[in-house]
C-alpha positions as CSV (number, residue, x, y, z in Angstrom):
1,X,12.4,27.2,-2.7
2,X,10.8,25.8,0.8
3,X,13.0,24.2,2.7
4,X,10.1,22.3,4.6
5,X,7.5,19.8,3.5
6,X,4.1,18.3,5.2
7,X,3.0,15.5,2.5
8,X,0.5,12.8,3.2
9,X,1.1,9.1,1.8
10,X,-2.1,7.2,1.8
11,X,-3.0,3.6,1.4
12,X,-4.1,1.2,-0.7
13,X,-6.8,-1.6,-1.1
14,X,-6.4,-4.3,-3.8
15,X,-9.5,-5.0,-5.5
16,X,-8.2,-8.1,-6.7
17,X,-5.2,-10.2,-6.4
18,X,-4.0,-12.8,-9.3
19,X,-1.1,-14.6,-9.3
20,X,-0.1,-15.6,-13.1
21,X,3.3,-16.8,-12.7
22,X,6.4,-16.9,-11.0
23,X,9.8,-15.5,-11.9
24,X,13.1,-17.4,-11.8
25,X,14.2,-14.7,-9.2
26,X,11.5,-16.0,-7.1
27,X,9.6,-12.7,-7.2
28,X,5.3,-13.1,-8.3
29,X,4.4,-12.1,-11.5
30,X,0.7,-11.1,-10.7
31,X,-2.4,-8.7,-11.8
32,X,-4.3,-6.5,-9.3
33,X,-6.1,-3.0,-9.7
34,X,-4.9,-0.8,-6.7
35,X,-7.1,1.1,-5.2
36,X,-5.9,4.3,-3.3
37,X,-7.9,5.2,-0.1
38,X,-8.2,8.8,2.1
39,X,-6.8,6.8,4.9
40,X,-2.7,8.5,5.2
41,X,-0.1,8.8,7.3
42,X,1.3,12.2,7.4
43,X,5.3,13.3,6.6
44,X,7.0,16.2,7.7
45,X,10.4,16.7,5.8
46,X,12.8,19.5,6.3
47,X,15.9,19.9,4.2
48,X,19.0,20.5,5.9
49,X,22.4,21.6,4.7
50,X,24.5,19.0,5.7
51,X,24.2,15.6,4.2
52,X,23.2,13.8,8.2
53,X,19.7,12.3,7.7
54,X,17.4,12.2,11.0
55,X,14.2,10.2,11.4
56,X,11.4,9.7,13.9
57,X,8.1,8.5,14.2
58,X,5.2,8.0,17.0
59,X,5.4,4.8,16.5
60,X,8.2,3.8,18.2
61,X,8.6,0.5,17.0
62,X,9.4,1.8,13.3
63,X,12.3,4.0,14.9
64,X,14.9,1.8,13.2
65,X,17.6,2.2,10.3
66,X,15.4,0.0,8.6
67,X,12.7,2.4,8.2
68,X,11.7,2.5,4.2
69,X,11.2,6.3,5.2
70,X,15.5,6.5,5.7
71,X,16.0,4.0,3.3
72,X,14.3,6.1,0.2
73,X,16.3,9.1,1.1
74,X,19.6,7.3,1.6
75,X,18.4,5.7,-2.5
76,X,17.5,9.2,-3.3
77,X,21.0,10.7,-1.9
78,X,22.7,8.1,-3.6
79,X,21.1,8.2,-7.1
80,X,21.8,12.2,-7.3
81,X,24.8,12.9,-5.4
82,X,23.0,15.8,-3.5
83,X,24.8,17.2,-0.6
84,X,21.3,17.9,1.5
85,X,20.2,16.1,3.9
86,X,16.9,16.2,6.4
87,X,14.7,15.6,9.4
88,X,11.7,13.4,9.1
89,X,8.9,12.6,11.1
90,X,6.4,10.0,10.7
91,X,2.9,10.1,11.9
92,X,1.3,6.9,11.6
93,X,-2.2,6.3,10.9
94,X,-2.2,3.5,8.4
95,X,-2.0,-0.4,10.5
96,X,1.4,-1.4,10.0
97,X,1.6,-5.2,8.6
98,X,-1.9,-4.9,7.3
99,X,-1.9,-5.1,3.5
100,X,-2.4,-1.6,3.4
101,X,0.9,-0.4,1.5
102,X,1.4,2.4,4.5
103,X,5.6,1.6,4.6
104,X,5.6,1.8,0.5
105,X,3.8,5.1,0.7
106,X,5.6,6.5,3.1
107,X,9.0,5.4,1.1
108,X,7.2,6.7,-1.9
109,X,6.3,10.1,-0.1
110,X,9.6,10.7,0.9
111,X,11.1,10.1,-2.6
112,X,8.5,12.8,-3.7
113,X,9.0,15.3,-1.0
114,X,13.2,15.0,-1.3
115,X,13.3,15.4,-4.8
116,X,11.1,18.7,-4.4
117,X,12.8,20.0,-1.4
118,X,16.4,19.2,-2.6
119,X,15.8,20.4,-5.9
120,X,17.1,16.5,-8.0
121,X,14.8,17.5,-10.2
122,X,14.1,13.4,-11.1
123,X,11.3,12.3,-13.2
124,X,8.5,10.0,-11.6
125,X,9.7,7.4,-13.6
126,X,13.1,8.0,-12.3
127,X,11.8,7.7,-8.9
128,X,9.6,5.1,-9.9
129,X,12.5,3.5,-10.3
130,X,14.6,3.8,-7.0
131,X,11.6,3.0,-5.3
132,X,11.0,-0.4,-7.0
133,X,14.3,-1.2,-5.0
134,X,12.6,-0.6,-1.8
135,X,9.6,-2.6,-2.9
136,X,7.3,-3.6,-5.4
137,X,4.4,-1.2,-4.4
138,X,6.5,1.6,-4.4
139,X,5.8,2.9,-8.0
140,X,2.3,2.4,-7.5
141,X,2.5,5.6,-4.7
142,X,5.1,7.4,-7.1
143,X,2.7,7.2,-10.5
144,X,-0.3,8.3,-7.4
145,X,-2.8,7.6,-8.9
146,X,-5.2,4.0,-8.7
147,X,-4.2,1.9,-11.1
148,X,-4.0,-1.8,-12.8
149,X,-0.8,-3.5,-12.4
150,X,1.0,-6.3,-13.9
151,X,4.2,-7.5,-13.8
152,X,5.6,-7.4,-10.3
153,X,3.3,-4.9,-9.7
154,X,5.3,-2.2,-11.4
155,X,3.9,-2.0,-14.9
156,X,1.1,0.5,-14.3
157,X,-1.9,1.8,-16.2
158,X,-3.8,4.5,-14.5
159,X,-7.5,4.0,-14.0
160,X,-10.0,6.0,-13.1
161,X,-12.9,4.3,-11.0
162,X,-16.4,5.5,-9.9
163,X,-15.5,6.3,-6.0
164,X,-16.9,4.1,-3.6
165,X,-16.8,3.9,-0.1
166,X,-14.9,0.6,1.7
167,X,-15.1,-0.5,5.1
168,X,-11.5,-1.6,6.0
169,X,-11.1,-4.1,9.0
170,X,-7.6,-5.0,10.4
171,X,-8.2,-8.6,12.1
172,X,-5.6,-7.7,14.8
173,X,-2.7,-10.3,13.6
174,X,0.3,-9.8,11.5
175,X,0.7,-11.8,8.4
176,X,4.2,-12.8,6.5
177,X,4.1,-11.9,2.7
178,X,7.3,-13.9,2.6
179,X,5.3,-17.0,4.0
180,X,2.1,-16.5,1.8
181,X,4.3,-16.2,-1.5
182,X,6.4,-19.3,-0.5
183,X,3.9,-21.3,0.5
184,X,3.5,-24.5,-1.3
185,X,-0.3,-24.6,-1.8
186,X,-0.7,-20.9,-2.9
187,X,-2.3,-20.4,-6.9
188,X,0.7,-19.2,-9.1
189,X,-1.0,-20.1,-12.5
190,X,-4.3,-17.9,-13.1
191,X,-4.9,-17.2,-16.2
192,X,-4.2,-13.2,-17.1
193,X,-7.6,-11.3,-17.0
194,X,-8.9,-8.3,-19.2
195,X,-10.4,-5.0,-17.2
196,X,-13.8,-6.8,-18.7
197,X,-13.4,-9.5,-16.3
198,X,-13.1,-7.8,-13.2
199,X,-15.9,-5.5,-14.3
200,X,-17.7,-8.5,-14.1
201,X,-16.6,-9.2,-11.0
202,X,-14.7,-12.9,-12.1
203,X,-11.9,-12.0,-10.1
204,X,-10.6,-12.9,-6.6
205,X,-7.6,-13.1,-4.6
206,X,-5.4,-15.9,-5.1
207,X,-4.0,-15.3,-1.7
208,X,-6.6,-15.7,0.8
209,X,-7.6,-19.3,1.2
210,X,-3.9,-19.6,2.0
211,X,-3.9,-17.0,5.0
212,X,-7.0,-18.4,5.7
213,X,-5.9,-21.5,6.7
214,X,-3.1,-19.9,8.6
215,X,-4.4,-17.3,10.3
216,X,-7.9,-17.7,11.7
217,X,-8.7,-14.2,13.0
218,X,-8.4,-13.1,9.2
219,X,-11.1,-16.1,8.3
220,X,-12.8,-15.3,11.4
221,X,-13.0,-11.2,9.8
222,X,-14.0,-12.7,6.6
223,X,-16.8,-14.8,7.7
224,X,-18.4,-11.8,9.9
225,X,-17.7,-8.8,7.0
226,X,-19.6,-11.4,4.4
227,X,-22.8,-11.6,6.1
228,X,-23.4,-8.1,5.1
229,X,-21.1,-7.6,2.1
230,X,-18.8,-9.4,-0.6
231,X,-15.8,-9.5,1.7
232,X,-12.1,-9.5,0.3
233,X,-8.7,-9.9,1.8
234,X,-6.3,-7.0,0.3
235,X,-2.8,-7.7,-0.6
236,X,-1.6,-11.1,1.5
237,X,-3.3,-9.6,4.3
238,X,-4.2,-9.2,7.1
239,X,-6.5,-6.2,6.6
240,X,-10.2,-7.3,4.8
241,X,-12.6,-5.0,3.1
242,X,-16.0,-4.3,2.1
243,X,-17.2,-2.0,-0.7
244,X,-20.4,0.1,-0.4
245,X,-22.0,2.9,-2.6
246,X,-24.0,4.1,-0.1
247,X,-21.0,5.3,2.4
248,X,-24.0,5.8,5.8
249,X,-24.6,1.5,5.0
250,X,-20.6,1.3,5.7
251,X,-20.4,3.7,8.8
252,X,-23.9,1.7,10.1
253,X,-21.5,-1.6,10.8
254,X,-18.4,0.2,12.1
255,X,-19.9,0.1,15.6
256,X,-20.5,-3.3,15.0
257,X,-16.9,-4.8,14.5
258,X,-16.1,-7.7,16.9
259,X,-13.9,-7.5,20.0
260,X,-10.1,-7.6,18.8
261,X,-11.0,-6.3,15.3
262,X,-9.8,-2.7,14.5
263,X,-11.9,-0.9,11.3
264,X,-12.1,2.1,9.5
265,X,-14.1,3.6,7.0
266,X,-12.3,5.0,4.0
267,X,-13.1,6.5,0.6
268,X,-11.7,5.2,-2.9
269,X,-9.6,8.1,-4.9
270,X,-8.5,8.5,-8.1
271,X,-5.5,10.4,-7.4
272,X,-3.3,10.7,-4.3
273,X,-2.9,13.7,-2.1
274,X,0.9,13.3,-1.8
275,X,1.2,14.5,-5.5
């Protein structure tokens, strides 16, 4: 049995964002097909023998005991009873506050890893589970694999998708899912889609006129992405995307980005590398 781990925890695009409802606990019921990209951070765990866990990144302003990196293997710890513990570093790659998912991978990375190098021997259902706690995207990097989602986001059905190529821009500005989801004018009442419909393309997200309106360097992204492309805001933002099947038409604007806008160019998979 290793006692040492290196696992990557990519991101995520969604395709589409509805919002069909909203729970008496105040949490979204919504549809969205997640997309997993090539883009990851990278985790390096190493099981100790004392229960002490230890955690650091290069980004030093996720050093904190709120890190969803310490706070899945605290969940994990307390769901088993184990009496390991572990260092973890962080390498960030993934834009923090950008829609992206990178703190829920990473969470759901570490859940993974832990379970492997401490030997809990939970099911990815089980873990599915603990990680829901942490946040509603969690599963999603548990299950690892791109998927359609309902509920909260944590009933999953695995889909396989032709792999395209997106180009990802990060507007530079950090938006508050807590403010998009309680904001008065955001859409809480689409009608619940079949895949048919988003084959079709009859789909959008329900959050981005909202950000729009609040935060003008994400409108500012979208304006200058859809003169080339359908543009979409993933997740409440702030990160924007552009899908192309020809990946050299996506890597021909990267260049191009504005002045205060960050980009990438990433590649859709069907199954994530950290499983």
């Amino acid at each position: 049995m290793t006692d040492r781990l290196e696992i990557q925890c990519p991101a995520k695009l969604n395709l589409f964002l509805h919002i069909t409802g909203r729970r008496e606990d105040g949490y979204h019921c919504l549809q969205t097909l997640f997309q997993i990209i090539d883009l990851c951070d990278t985790l390096v765990l190493n099981k100790t023998s004392s229960p002490e866990l230890h955690f650091a990144c290069d980004d030093a302003s996720l050093n904190t005991e709120d890190n969803l990196v310490l706070r899945a293997a605290k969940a994990l710890q307390l769901a088993t009873g184990t009496t390991f513990g572990a260092t973890m570093h962080l390498s960030k790659h993934i834009p923090t506050g950008a829609g992206l998912g990178g703190g829920s991978s990473n969470a759901a990375s570490t859940l993974l890893g832990l379970n492997r190098l401490w030997n809990t021997q939970l099911s990815h259902e089980q873990l599915a589970r603990i990680g829901l706690s942490l946040g509603a995207d969690v599963p999603l990097f548990v299950l690892g694999r791109t998927a359609w989602a309902e509920g909260i986001g944590e009933k999953l059905t695995p889909m396989t998708l032709s792999e395209k190529t997106y180009l990802v821009i990060d507007p530079g500005c950090h938006v508050s899912t807590q403010e998009i989801f309680s904001h008065q004018q955001l859409t809480r009442n689409t009608t619940a889609i079949k895949m048919a419909a988003f084959l079709a393309r009859d789909t959008r997200n329900d959050c981005e006129n909202v950000v729009r309106s609040l935060y003008p360097p994400v409108d500012n992204a979208l304006i200058w992405l859809g003169q080339f492309a359908e543009a979409r805001m993933t997740g409440t933002g702030a990160s924007i995307f552009a899908t192309f099947d020809n990946a050299d038409d996506a890597y021909a604007l990267l260049p191009k980005i504005p002045k205060g806008m960050r980009g990438f160019v990433a590649k859709g998979l069907n199954s994530s590398p950290a499983c």
